[in-house]
N, C-alpha and C positions, 0 to 999 in steps of 0.2 A: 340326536338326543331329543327325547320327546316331553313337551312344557304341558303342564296340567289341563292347559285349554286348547292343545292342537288338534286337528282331523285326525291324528294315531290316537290319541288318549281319549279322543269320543268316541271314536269308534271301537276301540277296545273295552271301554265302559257299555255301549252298546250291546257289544255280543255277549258279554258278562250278566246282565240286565237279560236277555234273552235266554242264554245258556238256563239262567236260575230258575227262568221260568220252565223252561221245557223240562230240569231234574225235576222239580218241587210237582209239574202235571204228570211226570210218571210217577213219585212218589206218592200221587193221589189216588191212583189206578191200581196202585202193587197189587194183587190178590193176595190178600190175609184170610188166616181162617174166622169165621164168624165173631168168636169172643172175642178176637183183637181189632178186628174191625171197627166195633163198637171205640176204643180207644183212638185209632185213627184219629192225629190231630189233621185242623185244616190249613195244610201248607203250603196250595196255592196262596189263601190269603194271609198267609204268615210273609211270606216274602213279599207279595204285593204293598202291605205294610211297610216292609223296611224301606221297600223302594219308593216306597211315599213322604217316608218319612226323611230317608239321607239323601235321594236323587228326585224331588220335587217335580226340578227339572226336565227332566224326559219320561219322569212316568206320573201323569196326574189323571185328571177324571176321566178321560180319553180310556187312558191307558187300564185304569180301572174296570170299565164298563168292556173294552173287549176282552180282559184276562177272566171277565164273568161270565160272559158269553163263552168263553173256550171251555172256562169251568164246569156252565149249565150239561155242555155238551158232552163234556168226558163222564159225569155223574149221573147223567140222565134224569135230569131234573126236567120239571118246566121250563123252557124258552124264558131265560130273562129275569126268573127268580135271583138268580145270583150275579147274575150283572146287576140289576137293583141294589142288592146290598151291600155289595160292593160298590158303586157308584155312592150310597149312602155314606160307607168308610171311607172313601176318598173325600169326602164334602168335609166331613167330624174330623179328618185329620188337619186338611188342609185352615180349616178353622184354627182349628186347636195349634199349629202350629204358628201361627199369626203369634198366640200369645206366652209361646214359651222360646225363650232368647238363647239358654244355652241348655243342647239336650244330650244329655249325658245316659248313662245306663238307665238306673233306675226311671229318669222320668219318658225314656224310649222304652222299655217298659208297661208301665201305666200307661201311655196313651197306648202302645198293642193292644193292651188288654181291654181299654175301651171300644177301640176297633172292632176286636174280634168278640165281644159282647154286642154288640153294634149291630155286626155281621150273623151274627145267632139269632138275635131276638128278631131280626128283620127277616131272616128267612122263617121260624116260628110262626110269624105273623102271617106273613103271607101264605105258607103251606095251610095253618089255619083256614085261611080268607077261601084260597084256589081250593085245596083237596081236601079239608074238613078234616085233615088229620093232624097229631101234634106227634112229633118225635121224642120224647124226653130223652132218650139214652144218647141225641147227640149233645146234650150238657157234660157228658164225658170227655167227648170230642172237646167240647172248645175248654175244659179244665187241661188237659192234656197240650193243646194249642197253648193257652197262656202259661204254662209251665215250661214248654220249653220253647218258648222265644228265646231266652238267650242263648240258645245253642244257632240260632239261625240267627240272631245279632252277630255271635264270634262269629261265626262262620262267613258272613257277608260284610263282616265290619271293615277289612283289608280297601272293600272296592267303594266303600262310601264316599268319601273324599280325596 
């Protein structure tokens, strides 16, 4: 029988934690056709979030900054754009967690959704700074993203605790 805090139930939280990430980087890759693309939520950092949010514990700033780096790489962005902003949403969670005691739906939620505005405006900024370009159709993208968080809350809600 296996106790919440034995070497079976880490290491099953473990590959769970991994698993998610490696669906949520194919589901960033899928090939869509153009118009839906543009909808494409961002669900590497939608799970990143959760995992920030319920498991602290094993995935923090660290953990952050290389799921941004794995990101920059499958998107083909700049080196380190999205490790930044991510790295950013790990810091604004890890804060913002300090000061909420019991997190329930809705305020797991609201702070997603601050994340992943977090995680927008910071890539914005910087693609501004680096490439003098501004994206706006990816505001689709993260409207899409904060809409369905809670479908990747249920979904990952079983392994939280």
């Amino acid at each position: 029988m296996a106790y919440p805090d034995s070497d079976n139930a880490t290491g099953l939280l473990l590959a769970v934690i991994a698993l998610s990430f490696i669906v949520a980087s194919s589901l960033s890759v899928y090939p869509l056709s153009p118009s839906m693309a543009i909808l494409r939520p961002m669900v590497m950092m939608m799970v990143l979030i959760f995992w920030l949010l319920f498991q602290p514990r094993y995935v923090g700033v660290f953990g952050a900054f290389i799921i941004g780096i794995i990101a920059d790489l499958l998107m083909d962005t700049h080196l380190g754009q999205q490790a930044f902003a991510a790295v950013m949403v790990a810091m604004v969670i890890k804060i913002t967690s300090i000061y909420i005691r019991q997190l329930n739906t809705i305020s797991a939620w609201l702070i997603a959704s601050l994340g992943l505005v977090i995680f927008q405006v910071a890539l914005w900024i910087l693609q501004m700074y680096i490439q003098d370009t501004f994206v706006a159709q990816s505001a689709l993208s993260l409207l899409m993203s904060i809409i369905s968080w809670p479908l990747v809350l249920f979904i990952l809600r079983k392994f939280a605790r």
